[in-house]
C-alpha positions as CSV (number, residue, x, y, z in Angstrom):
1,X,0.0,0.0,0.0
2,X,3.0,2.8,0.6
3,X,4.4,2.0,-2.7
4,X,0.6,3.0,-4.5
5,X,0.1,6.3,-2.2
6,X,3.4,7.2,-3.5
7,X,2.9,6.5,-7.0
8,X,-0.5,8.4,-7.0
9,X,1.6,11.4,-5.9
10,X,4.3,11.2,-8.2
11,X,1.9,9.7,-11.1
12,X,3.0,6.0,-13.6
13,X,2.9,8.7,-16.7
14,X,4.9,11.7,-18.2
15,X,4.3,13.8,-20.9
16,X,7.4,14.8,-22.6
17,X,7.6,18.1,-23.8
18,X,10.2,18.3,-27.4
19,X,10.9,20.8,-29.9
20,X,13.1,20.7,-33.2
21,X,13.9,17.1,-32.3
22,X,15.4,17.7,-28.7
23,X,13.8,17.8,-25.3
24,X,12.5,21.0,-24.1
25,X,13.2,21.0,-20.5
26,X,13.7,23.9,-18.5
27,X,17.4,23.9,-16.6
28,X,16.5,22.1,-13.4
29,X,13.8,19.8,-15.1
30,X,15.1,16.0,-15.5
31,X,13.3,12.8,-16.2
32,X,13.3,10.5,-12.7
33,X,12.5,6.5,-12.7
34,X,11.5,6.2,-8.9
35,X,11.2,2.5,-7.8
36,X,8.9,2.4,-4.7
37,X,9.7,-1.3,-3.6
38,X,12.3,-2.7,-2.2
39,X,12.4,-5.8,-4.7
40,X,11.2,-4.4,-7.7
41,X,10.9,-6.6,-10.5
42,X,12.0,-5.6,-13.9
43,X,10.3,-2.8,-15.6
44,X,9.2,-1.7,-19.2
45,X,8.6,2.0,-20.7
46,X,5.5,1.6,-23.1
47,X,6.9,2.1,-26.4
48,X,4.3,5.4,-27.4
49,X,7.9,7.6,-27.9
50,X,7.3,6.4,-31.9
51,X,3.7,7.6,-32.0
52,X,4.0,10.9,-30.2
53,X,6.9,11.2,-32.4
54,X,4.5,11.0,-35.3
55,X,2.5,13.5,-33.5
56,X,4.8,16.0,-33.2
57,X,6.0,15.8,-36.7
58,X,2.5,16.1,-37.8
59,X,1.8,19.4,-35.8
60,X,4.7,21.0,-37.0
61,X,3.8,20.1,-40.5
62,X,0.2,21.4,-39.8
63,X,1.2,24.4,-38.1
64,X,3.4,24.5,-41.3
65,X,0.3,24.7,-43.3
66,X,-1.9,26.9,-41.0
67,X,1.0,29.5,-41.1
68,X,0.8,29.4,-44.9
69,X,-3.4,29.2,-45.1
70,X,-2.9,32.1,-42.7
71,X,-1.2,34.6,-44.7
72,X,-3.3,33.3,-48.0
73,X,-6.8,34.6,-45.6
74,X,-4.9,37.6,-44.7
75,X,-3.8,38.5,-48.4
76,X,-7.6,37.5,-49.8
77,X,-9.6,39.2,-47.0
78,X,-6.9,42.1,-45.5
79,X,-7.3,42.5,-41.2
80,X,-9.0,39.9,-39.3
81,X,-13.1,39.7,-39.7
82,X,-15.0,38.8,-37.0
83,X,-18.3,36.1,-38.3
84,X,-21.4,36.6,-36.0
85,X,-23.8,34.1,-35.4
86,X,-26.6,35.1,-37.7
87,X,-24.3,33.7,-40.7
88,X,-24.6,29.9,-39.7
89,X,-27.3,27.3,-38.0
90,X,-29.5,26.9,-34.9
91,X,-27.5,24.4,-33.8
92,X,-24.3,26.9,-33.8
93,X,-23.6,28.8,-30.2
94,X,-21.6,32.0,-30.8
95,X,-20.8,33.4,-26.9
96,X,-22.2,36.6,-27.0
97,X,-18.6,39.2,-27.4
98,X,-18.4,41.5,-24.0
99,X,-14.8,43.8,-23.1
100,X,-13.6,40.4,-21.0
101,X,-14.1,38.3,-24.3
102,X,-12.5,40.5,-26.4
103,X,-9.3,41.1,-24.3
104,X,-8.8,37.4,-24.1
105,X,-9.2,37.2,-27.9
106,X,-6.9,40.1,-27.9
107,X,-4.2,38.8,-25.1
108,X,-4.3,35.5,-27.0
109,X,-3.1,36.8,-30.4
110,X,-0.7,39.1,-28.9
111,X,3.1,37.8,-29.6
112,X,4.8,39.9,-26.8
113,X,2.0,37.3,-24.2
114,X,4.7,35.2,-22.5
115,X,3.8,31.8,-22.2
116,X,2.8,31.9,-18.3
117,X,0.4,34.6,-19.1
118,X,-0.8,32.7,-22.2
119,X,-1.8,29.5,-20.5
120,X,-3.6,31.3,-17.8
121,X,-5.8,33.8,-20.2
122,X,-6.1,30.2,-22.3
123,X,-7.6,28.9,-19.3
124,X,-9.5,31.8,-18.6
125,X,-10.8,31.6,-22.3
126,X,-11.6,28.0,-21.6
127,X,-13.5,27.8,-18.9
128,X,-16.3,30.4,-20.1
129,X,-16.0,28.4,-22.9
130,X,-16.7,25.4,-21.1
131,X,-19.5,27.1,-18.8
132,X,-21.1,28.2,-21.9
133,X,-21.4,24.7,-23.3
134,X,-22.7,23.2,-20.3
135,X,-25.7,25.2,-20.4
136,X,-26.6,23.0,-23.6
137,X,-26.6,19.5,-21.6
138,X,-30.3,18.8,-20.5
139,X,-31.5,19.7,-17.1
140,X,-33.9,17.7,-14.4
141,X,-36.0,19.5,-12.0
142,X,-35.2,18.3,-8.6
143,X,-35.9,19.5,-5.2
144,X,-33.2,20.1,-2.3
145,X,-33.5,21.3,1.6
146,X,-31.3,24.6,2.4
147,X,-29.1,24.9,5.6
148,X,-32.6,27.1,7.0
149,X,-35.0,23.9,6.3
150,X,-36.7,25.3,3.1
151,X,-37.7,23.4,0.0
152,X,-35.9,24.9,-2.8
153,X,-37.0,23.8,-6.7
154,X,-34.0,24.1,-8.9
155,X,-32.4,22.0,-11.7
156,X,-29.7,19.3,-11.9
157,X,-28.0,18.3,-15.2
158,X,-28.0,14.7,-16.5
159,X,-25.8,12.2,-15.1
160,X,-23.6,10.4,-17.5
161,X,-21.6,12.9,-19.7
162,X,-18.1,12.3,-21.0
163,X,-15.2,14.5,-22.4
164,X,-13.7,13.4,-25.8
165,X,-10.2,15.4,-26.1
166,X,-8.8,15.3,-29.2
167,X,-5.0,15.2,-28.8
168,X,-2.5,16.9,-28.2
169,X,-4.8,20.6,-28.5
170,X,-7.7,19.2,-26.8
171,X,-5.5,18.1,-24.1
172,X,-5.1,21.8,-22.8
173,X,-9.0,22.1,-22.5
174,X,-9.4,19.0,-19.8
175,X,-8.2,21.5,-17.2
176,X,-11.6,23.6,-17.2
177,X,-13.9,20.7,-17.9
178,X,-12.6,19.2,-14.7
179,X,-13.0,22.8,-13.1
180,X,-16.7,22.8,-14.0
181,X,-17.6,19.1,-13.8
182,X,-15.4,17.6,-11.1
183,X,-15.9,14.2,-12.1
184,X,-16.3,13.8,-15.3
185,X,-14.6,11.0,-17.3
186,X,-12.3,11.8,-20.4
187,X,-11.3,9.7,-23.2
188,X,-9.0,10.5,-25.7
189,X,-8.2,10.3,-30.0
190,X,-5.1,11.0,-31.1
191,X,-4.9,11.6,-35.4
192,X,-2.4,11.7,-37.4
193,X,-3.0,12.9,-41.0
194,X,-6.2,11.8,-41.2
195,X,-5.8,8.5,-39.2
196,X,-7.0,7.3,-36.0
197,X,-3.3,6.3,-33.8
198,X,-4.7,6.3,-30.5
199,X,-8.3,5.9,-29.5
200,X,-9.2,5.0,-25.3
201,X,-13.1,5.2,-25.4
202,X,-15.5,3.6,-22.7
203,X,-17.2,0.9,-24.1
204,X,-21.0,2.8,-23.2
205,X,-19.8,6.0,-24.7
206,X,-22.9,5.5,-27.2
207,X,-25.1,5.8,-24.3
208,X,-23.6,9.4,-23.3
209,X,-23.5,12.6,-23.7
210,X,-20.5,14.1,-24.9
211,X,-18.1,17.3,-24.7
212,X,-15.6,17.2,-27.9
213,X,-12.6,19.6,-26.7
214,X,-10.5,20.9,-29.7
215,X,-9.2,24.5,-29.3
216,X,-9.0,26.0,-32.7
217,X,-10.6,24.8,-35.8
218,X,-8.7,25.7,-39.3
219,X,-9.7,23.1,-41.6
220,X,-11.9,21.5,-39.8
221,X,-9.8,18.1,-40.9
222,X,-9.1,16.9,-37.5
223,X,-12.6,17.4,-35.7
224,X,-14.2,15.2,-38.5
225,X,-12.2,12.9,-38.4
226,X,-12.8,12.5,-34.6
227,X,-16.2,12.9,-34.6
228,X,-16.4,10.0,-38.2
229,X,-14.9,8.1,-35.3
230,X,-17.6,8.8,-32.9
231,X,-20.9,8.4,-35.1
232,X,-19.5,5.2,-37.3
233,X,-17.4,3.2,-35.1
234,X,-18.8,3.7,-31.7
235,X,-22.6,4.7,-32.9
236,X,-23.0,7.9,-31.2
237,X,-25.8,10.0,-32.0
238,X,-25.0,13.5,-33.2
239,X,-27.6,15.0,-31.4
240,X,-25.4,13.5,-28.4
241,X,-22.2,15.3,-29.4
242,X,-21.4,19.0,-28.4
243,X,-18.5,20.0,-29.8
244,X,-16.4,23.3,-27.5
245,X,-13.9,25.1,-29.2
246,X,-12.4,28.3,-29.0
247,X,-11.6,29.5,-32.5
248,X,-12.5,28.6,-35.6
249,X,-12.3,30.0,-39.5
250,X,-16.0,30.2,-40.8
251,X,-15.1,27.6,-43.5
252,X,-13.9,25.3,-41.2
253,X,-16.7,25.4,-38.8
254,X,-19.4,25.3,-42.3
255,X,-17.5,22.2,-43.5
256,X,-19.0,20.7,-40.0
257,X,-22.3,21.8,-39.7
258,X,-22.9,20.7,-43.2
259,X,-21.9,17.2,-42.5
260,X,-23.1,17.0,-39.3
261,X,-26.0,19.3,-38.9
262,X,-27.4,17.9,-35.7
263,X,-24.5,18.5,-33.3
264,X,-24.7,21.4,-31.7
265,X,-21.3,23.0,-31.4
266,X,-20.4,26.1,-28.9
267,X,-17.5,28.9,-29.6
268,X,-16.0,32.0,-28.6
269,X,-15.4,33.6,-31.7
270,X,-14.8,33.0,-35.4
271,X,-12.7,34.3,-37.5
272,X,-10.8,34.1,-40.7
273,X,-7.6,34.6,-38.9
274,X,-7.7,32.3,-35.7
275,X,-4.8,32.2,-33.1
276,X,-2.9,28.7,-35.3
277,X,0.1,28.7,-32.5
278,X,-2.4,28.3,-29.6
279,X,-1.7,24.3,-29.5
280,X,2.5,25.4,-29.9
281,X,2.6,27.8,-27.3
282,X,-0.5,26.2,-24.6
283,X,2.3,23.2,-24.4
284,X,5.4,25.4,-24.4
285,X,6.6,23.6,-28.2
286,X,6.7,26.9,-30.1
């Protein structure tokens, strides 16, 4: 039992922060095998260095790309334009823009935003994000008794929701769903060019509702590809399925809503322009 207390603590997982092929640690940061028994036996790393490997190639490639599509929508439509909700579907959820909205979007997109600030506007960003989506799950009536002895009518949400991230982005997003829904399960899809490489689903996830987390939507490749996943291989319903995000281009987010017009998808702003480096410098890889 003292040997799993202290692996809880220190955790049986890493992730591994590299950039331009070499380990991005910080100058005291190391990489520590602690053995909590006296006679150990012998013990294996899971081989997932090759995949993530993969990965990382992959995001560089696509932030490759999403640099390039980037200038293209700056040269084809000049300064960054702003798409309000009154352009796409019902079942789209534009958060209504206030000063504290904007000064994220702003803070966010602002290069001189060192990366400690960064992550905590991101997380900022995220949870109203988040909040905002949650008020699309369905809600029971149900009665409780206050400290005084009252009867109070109020609402509780639905038990049985789950968080799909879709790796690595998605990944920065479980933070604030676990600040808002304590907890929450979360199962993960990693893709790589199109291609499912890692998938750990629970077997009922049909019978669920579920959060999609994916930060910033350019193509719109990657959250298809998930969601395909989703509605063909484990038989979700779309109607099921919200998806969060933070950014998206309006073409991106169209591409979606025409293929799957019965998930109901909730955002904090689109734009032609969307913050590309968010995934890069959330994880500290830029």
């Amino acid at each position: 039992m003292p040997a799993h207390a202290k692996c809880s603590l220190l955790g049986a997982s890493i992730n591994i922060p590299i950039s331009s092929g070499r380990l991005a640690f910080g100058t005291w940061q190391g990489i520590y095998l602690c053995e909590h028994r006296n006679r150990g036996g012998n013990r294996k790393i899971v081989q997932i260095g090759i995949l993530f490997s993969q990965f990382f190639q992959m995001t560089s490639s696509e932030n490759n790309t999403n640099h390039v599509s980037e200038n293209t929508l700056l040269e084809e439509n000049g300064p960054h334009d702003e798409v309000y909700d009154n352009q796409f579907p019902e079942n789209v959820h534009i958060m209504k823009t206030n000063n504290q909205l904007r000064e994220l979007h702003t803070l966010l997109r602002d290069r001189t935003t060192c990366r400690s600030d960064f992550k905590f506007y991101a997380d900022r960003l995220i949870r109203l994000t988040v909040e905002a989506a949650l008020d699309q799950l369905p809600y029971v009536p149900c009665s409780v008794i206050t400290p005084t002895g009252n009867c109070f009518e109020g609402l509780r949400h639905e038990k049985g929701t789950l968080c799909v991230s879709l790796m690595r982005s998605g990944e920065a997003m479980e933070k604030g769903i676990r600040e808002c829904c304590r907890s929450i399960r979360i199962g993960k899809i990693l893709i790589n060019e199109g291609h499912v490489i890692y998938a750990k689903l629970p077997s009922d996830i049909h019978r669920r509702r579920l959060l999609v987390a994916y930060p910033v939507i350019t193509t719109g490749s990657t959250v298809l590809t998930g969601l395909q996943v989703l509605l063909k291989e484990y038989q979700c319903k779309q109607s099921n399925i919200i998806l969060i995000t933070l950014f998206s281009t309006p073409d991106g987010l169209k591409q979606i809503c025409e293929l799957y017009p019965d998930i109901t998808i909730v955002i904090s702003e689109i734009n032609t322009v969307p913050p590309n480096h968010f995934g890069q410098k959330y994880f500290g890889t830029d």
